[in-house]
C-alpha positions as CSV (number, residue, x, y, z in Angstrom):
1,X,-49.7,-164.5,131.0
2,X,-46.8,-165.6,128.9
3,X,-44.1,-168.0,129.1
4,X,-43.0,-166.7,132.3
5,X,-45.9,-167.9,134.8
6,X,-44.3,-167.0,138.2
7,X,-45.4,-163.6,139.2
8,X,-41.2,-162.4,140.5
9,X,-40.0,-163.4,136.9
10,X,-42.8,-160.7,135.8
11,X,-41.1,-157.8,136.6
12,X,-38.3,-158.2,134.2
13,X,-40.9,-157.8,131.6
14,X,-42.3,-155.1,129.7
15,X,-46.3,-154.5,129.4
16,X,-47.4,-154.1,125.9
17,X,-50.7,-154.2,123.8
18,X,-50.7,-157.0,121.0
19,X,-52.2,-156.1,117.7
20,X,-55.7,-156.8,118.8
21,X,-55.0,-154.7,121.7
22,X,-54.7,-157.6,124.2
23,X,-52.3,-156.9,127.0
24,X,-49.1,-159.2,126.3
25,X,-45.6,-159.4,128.2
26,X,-42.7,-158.1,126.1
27,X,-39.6,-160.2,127.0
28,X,-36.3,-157.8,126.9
29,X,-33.8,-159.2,123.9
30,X,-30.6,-159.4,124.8
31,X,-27.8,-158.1,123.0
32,X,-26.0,-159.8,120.3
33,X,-28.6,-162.8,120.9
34,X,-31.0,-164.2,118.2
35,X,-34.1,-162.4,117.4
36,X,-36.6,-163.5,120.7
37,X,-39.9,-164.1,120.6
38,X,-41.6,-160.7,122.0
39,X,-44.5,-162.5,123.1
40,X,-44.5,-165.9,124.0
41,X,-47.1,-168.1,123.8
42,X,-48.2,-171.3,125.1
43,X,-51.4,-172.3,122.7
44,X,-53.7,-175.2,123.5
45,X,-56.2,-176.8,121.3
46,X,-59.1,-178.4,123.2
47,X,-61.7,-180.5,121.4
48,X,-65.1,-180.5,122.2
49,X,-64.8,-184.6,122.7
50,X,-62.3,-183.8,125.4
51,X,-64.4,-181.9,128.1
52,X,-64.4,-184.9,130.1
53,X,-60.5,-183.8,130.7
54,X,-61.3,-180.4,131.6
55,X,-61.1,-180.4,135.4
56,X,-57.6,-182.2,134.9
57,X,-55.8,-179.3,132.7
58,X,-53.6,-176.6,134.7
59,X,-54.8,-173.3,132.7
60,X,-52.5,-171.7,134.3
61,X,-49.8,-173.0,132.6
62,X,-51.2,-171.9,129.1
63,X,-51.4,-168.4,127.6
64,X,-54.4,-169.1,125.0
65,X,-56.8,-171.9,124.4
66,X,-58.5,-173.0,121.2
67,X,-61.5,-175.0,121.4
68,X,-62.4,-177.0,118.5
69,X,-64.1,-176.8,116.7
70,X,-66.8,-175.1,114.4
71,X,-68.2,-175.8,111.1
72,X,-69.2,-173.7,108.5
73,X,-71.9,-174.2,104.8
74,X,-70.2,-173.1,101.6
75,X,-72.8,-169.5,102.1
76,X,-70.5,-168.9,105.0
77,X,-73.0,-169.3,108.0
78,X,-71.4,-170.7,110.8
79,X,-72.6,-174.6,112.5
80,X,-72.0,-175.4,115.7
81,X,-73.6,-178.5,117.7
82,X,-74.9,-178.8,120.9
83,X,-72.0,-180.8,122.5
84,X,-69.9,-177.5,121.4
85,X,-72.0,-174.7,122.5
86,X,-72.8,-176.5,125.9
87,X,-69.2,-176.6,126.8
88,X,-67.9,-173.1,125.2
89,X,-69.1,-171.8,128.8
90,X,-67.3,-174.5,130.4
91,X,-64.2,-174.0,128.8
92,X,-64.6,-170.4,129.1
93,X,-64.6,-170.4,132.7
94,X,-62.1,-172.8,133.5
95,X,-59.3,-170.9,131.0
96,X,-60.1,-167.3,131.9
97,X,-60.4,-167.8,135.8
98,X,-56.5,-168.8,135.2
99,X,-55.7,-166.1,132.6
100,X,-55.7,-167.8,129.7
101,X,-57.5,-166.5,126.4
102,X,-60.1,-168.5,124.5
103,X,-60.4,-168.7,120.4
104,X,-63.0,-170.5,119.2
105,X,-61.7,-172.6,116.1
106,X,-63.6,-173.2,112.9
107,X,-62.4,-176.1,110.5
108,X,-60.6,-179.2,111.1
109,X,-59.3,-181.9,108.0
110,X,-60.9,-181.7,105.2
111,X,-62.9,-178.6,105.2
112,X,-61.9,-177.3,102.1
113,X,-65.1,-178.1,101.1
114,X,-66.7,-175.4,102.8
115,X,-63.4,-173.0,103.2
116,X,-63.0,-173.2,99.5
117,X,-66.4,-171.6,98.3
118,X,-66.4,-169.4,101.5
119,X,-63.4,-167.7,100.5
120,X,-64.0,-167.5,97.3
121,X,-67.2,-165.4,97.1
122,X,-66.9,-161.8,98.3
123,X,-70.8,-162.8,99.5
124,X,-70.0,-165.3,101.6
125,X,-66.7,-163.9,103.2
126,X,-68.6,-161.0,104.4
127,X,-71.5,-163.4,105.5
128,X,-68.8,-165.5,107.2
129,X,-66.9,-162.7,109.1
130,X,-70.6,-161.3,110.1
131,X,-71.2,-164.6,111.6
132,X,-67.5,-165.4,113.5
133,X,-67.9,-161.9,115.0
134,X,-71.1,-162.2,116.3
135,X,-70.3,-165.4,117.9
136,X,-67.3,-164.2,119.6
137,X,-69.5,-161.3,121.0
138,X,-72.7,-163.2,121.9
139,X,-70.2,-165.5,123.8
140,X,-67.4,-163.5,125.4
141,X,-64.4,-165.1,123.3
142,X,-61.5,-163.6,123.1
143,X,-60.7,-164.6,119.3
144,X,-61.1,-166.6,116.4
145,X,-58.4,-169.4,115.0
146,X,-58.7,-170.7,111.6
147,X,-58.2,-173.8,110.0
148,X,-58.5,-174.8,107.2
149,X,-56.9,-177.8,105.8
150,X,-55.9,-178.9,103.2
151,X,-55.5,-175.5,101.0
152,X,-55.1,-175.9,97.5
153,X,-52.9,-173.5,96.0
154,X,-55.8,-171.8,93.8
155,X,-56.8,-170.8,97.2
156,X,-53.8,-169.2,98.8
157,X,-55.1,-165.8,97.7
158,X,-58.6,-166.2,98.1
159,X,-57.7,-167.6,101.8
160,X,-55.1,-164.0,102.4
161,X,-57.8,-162.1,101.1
162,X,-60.7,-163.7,103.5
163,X,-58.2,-163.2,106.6
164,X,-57.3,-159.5,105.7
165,X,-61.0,-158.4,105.6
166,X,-61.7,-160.6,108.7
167,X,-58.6,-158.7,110.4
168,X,-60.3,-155.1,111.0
169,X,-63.3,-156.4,112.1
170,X,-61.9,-158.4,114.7
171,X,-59.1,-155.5,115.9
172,X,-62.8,-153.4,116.3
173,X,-63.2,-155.3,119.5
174,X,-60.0,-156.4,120.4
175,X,-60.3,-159.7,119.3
176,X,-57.3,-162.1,117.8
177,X,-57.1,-163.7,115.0
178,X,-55.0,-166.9,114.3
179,X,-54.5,-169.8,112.0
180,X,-52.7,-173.3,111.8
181,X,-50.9,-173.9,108.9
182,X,-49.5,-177.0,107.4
183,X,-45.6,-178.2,108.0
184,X,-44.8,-178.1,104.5
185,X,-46.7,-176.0,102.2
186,X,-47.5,-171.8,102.8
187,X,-51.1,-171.9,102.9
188,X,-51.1,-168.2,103.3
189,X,-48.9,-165.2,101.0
190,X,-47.4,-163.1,102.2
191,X,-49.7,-159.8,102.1
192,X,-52.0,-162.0,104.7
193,X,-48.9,-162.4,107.5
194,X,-49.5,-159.0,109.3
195,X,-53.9,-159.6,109.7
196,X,-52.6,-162.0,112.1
197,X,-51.6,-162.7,115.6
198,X,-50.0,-165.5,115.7
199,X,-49.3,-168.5,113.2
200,X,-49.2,-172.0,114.3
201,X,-47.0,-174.7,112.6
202,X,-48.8,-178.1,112.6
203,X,-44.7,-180.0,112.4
204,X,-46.7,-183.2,112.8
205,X,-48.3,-186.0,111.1
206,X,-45.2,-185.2,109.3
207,X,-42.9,-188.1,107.0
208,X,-46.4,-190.2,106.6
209,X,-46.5,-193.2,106.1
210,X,-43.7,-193.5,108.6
211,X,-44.7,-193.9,113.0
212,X,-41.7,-191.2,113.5
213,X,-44.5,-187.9,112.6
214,X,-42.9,-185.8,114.4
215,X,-38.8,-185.6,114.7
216,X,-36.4,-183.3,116.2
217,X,-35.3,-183.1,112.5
218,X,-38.6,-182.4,110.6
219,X,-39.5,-180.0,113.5
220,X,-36.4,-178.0,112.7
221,X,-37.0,-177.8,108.9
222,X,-40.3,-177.4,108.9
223,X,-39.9,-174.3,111.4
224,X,-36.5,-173.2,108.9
225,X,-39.3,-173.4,106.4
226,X,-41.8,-171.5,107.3
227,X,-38.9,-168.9,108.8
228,X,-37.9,-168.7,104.9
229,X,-41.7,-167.2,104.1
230,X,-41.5,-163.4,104.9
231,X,-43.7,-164.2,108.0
232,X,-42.0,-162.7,111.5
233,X,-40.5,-165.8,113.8
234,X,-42.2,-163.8,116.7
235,X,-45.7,-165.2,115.2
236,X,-44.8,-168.8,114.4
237,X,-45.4,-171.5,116.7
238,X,-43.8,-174.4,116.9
239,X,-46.5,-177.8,116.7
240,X,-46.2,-180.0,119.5
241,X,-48.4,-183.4,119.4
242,X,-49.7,-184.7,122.8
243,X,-50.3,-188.4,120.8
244,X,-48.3,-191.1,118.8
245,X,-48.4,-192.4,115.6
246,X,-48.0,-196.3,114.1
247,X,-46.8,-197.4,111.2
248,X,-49.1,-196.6,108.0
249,X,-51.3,-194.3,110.7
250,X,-53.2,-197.2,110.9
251,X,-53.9,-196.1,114.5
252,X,-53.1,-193.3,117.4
253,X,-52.6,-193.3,121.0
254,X,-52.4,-190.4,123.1
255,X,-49.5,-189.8,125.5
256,X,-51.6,-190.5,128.4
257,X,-52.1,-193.9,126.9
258,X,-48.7,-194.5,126.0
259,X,-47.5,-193.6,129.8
260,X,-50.0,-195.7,131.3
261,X,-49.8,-199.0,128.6
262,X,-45.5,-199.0,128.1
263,X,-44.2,-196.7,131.4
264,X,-41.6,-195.2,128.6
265,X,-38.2,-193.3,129.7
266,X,-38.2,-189.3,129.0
267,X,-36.1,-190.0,126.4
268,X,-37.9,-192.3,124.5
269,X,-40.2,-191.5,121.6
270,X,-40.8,-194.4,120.2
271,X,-42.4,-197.5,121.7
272,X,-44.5,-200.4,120.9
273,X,-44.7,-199.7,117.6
274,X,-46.3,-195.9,118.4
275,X,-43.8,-192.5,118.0
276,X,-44.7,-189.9,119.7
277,X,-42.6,-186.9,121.3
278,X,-41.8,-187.8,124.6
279,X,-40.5,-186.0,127.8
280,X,-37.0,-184.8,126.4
281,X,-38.1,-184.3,123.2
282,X,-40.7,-182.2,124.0
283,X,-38.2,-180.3,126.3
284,X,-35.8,-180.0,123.6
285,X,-38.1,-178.8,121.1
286,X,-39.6,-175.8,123.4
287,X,-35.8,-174.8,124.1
288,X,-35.2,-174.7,120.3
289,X,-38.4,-172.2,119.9
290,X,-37.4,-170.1,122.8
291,X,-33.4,-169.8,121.7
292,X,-33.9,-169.5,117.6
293,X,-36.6,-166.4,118.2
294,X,-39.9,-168.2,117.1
295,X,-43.4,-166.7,119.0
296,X,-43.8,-170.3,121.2
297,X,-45.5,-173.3,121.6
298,X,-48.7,-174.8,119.9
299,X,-50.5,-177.8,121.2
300,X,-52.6,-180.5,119.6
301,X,-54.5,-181.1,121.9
302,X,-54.3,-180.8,125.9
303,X,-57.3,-183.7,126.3
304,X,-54.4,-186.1,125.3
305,X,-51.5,-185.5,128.2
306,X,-50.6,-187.0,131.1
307,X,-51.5,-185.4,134.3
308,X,-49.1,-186.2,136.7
309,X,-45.4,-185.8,137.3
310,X,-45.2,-187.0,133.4
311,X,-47.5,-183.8,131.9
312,X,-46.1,-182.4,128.7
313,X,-47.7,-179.0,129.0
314,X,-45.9,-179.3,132.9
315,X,-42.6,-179.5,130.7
316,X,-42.9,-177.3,127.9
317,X,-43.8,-174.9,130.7
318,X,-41.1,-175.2,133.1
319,X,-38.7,-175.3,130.0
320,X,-40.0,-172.3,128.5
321,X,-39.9,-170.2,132.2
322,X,-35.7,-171.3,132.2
323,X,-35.1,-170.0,129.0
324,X,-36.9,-166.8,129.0
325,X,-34.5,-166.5,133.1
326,X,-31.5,-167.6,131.0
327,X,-32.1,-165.3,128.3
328,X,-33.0,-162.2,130.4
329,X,-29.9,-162.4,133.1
330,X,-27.4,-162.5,129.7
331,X,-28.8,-159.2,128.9
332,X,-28.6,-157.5,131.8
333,X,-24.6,-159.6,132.0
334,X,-24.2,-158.3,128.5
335,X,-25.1,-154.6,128.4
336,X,-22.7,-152.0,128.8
337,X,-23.7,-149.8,132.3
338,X,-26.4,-147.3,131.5
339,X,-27.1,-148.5,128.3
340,X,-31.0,-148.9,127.2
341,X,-32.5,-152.2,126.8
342,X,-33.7,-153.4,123.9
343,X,-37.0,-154.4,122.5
């Protein structure tokens, strides 16, 4: 599925493989328009300490989940708990059985200390993409997501140079291969931007030590930044945070907690002393990926919304369905009579 989740908008689309061969819908660009996104996704991170929200997230309303997440020893051999591996199944079924794709993530804050050696040994990259692609097999995933924060940049290259031997094993199987990246620094080069499938922007935890993370604003230049790198808007995705912020970070409340504690207006972000993106915001921000060309959404983290009339996946969705409407009936209004549509 892709940002168009009712089954008559489908038909305006065009079928396509992805570059792990995954079967994506193309959206038709419409002439004279910005560059659009030629396959939008809706990406959610799930954490393992969040199955206890599982039965309460509409799948169907996402394109590909991440569940996080994995660790790894500086020799490259993957370590995953028991709380993980008992609900990879779990997550598995619920995502797939509503068409959504499931990564399994490896990394987190501060695992540098593990990335850093990984990537830097040819030994233990080659131990390390043994290990990620033997997982995905042994447990039916559909990809791998990387990331590694924060990245130093002494290991920018050794980081491209780990994802670019990690790409063809992957495309072997048909497996993806994503990362998130920071706001404000390219973590990757250049050389690494085609390996991968999509690329998502964390534009949050931004502006520290300030409650206001993750501004309109920020968003925008943060997004114009990473737009500047050489890497192709169709693979970055614009961060969304399900959670707010206080002053100093002292503390963070998720956005079902803010709903249920202050009752706060769509348009407010900001209440009690805890930012967050609310209702509007959130709509506004999926509008500006969808209009300025970028490849979609990606969440941090779907255990955090609100599950009623109030859910922010509920809005990104439905705002991410009108756009991709808007966007198609101006290029069938725009096109001259039998001229071709464009890809």
């Amino acid at each position: 599925m892709t940002f168009i989740l009712q089954t008559a908008v489908v038909t305006t689309f065009l079928a396509g493989p992805g570059i792990s061969g995954e079967k994506i819908l193309h959206p038709l660009s419409p002439v004279n328009a910005p560059e659009l996104a030629i396959s939008g996704r809706i990406v959610g991170y799930l954490p393992e300490y969040r199955l206890d929200q599982l039965n309460y997230i509409d799948f169907s309303k996402l394109t590909n989940v991440v569940y996080f997440a994995l660790a790894a020893d500086d020799k490259g051999n993957l370590v995953a708990g028991n709380p993980y591996l008992n609900g990879l199944p779990l997550v598995m079924q619920a995502a797939q059985a509503k068409g959504a794709k499931v990564s399994a993530c490896v990394g987190g804050w501060e695992t540098d200390k593990f990335f850093s050696p990984i990537a830097g040994s040819a030994v233990a990259r080659a131990n390390f993409i043994h290990q990620l692609l033997n997982f995905c097999l042994a447990h039916h995933l559909d990809g791998i997501d990387l990331d590694w924060e924060p990245v130093a940049n002494s290991d920018v290259p050794n980081y491209s140079t780990l994802l670019k031997e990690l790409r063809p094993a992957l495309s072997q199987h048909g497996l993806l291969l994503s990362v998130a990246v920071s706001s404000s620094h390219y973590d990757i080069d250049a050389s690494a931007f085609t390996a991968l499938d999509w690329i998502g922007v964390m534009t949050y935890d931004m502006n520290w030590p300030h409650a206001d993370h993750s501004s309109f604003g920020d968003t925008i230049a943060a997004m114009d930044y990473w737009g500047l790198s050489g890497a192709s808007r169709q693979k970055l995705l614009l961060g969304i945070p399900f959670y707010g912020s206080n002053e100093g970070w002292g503390s963070n409340l998720t956005y079902a907690e803010i709903v249920d504690r202050y009752n706060p207006d769509p348009s407010e972000n900001c209440v009690g002393g805890y930012c967050y993106n609310g209702l509007d915001l959130v709509r506004d921000k999926t509008n500006y990926a969808c209009r300025n060309g970028f490849g979609g959404i990606m969440i941090w983290e779907l255990g955090q919304d609100n599950y009623d009339t109030r859910s922010l996946l509920a809005t990104i969705s439905r705002q991410a369905e009108e756009d991709y409407q808007i966007m198609i009936w101006r290029d069938s209004w725009r096109r001259p009579a039998g001229s071709p549509r464009q890809r």
